[in-house]
N, C-alpha and C positions, 0 to 999 in steps of 0.2 A: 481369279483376279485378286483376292482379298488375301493369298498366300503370296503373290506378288508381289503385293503394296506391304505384307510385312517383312520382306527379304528386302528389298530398297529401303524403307525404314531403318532396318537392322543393319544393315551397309551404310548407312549415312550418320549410324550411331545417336538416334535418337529409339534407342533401348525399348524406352517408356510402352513407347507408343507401338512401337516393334511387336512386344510382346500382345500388348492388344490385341494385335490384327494376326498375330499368329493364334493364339485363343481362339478367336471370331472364325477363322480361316480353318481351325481342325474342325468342326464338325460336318463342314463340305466337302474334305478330301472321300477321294472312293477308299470304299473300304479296303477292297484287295489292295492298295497304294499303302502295304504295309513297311517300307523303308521312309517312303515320306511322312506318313503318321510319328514312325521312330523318329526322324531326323526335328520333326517338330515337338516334338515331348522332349527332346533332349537339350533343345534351343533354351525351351520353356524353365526347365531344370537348371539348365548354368546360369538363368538371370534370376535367378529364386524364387519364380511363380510355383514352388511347391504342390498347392492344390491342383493348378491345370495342369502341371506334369503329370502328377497322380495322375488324371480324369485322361490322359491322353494315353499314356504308355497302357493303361487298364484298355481304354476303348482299341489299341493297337493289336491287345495280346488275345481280344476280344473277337476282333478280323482277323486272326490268323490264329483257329483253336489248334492245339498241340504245338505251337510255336514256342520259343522261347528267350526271343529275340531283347523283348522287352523286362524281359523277367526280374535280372540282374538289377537293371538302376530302377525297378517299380522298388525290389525291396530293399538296394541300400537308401532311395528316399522314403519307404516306410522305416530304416533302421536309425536313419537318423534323423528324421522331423514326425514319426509318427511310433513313438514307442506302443500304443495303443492296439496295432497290424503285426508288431511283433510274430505272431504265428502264421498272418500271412505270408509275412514277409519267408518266415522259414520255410514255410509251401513252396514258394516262388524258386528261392534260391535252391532249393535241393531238386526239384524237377530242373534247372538249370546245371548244374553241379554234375546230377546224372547223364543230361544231353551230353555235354561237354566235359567229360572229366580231364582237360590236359588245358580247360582256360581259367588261370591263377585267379581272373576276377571272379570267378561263380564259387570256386572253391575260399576264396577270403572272404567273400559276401555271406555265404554260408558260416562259414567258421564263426565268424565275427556276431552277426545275429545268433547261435548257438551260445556266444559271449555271453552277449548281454541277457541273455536267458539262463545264464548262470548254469546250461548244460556243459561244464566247460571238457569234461572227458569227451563230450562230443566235436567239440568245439577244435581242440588240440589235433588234430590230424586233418582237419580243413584248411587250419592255416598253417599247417607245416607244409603240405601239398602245395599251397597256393605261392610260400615262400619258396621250396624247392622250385617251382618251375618260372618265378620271377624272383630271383634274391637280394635284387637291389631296390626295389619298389619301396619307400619310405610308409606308406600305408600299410602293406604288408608287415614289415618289421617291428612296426608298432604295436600292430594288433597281435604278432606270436610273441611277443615282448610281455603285452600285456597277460596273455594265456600263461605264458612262462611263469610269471611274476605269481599268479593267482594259483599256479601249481608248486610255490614256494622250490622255483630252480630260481635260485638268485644270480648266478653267475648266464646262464643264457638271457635271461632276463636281461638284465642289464646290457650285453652285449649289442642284443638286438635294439633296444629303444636308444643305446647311443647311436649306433649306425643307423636309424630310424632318421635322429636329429641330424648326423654330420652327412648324407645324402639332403635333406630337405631341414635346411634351420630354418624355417617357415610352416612348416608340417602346420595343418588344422589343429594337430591334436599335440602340438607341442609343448603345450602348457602338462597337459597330464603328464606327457612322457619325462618332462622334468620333477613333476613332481613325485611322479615314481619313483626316479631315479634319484631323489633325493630321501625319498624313506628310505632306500637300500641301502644310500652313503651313513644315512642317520639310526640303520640296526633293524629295519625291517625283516635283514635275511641279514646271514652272516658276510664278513667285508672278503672274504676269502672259503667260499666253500671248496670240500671236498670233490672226487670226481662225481658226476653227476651220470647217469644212463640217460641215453637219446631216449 
């Protein structure tokens, strides 16, 4: 009933309140009800109730050991509102990454936390996979943009964070990728390198 009254809620665009009773409403779902768990952690997560997505997608991956269903978005919302999980988050994503090696989001989830952990040799062949099997994905291009950048290839670099922006000139991360791309205009890397190896 309480998962009810928050999808009518969420239907009638009173958010707020939605989100509540979706909170209230996950701890009664059955546990084996591991796509309804999913689909409620994932509600929770696009309205920015961060903490209860956490606590839901954990209690999801919880009811379904060896699963991995939940894996992915537990650790790009530990990659990006919980830098502190960082090594969970790589746990998550790479037992994700190995289920699934042919789904572009595990292997950029992965890559990208590798990122930010400054493993970035590791990093660089998660998101070139993840970019090879979705090459127009603006997150994607951003994030091997970034790798590229941080392995001083200036010319893929650049290529990729402008095609990042000119697919999505609203990009999350479109401030950095401008700003990237303006050290590169301003002498970061050279304005015309040589050929570079893949």
């Amino acid at each position: 009933a309480q998962l009810l009254l928050a999808r009518a809620l969420d239907k009638q665009g009173q958010t707020d309140a939605a989100m509540t009773a979706y909170a209230a409403a996950f701890p009664l779902l059955d546990k084996q009800a591991v796509a309804e768990r999913l689909s409620v952690a994932t509600r929770l997560a696009e309205a920015g109730r961060v903490d209860d997505a956490i606590q839901a997608y954990r209690s999801a991956l919880d009811s379904d050991p060896g699963g991995t269903a939940g894996a992915v978005p537990l650790a790009r919302l530990f990659a990006l509102h919980k830098p502190e999980k960082l090594d969970e988050a790589e746990r998550l994503a790479a037992g994700a990454a190995k289920a699934a090696p042919d789904d572009p989001l595990a292997r950029d989830t992965l890559g990208w936390i590798r990122f930010l952990t400054k493993k970035h040799d590791q990093a660089w062949p998660e998101l070139r996979a993840a970019l090879a099997l979705e090459p127009t994905n603006p997150t994607y291009l951003f994030h091997y943009g970034m790798a590229e950048f941080v392995r001083e290839r200036w010319e893929p670099a650049r290529r990729a964070l402008r095609m990042a922006l000119a697919l999505d000139p609203k990009l999350p991360d479109g401030g950095t990728a401008r700003a990237t791309l303006k050290a590169l205009e301003d002498g970061a890397g050279p304005k015309r390198p040589g050929p570079q190896a893949p």
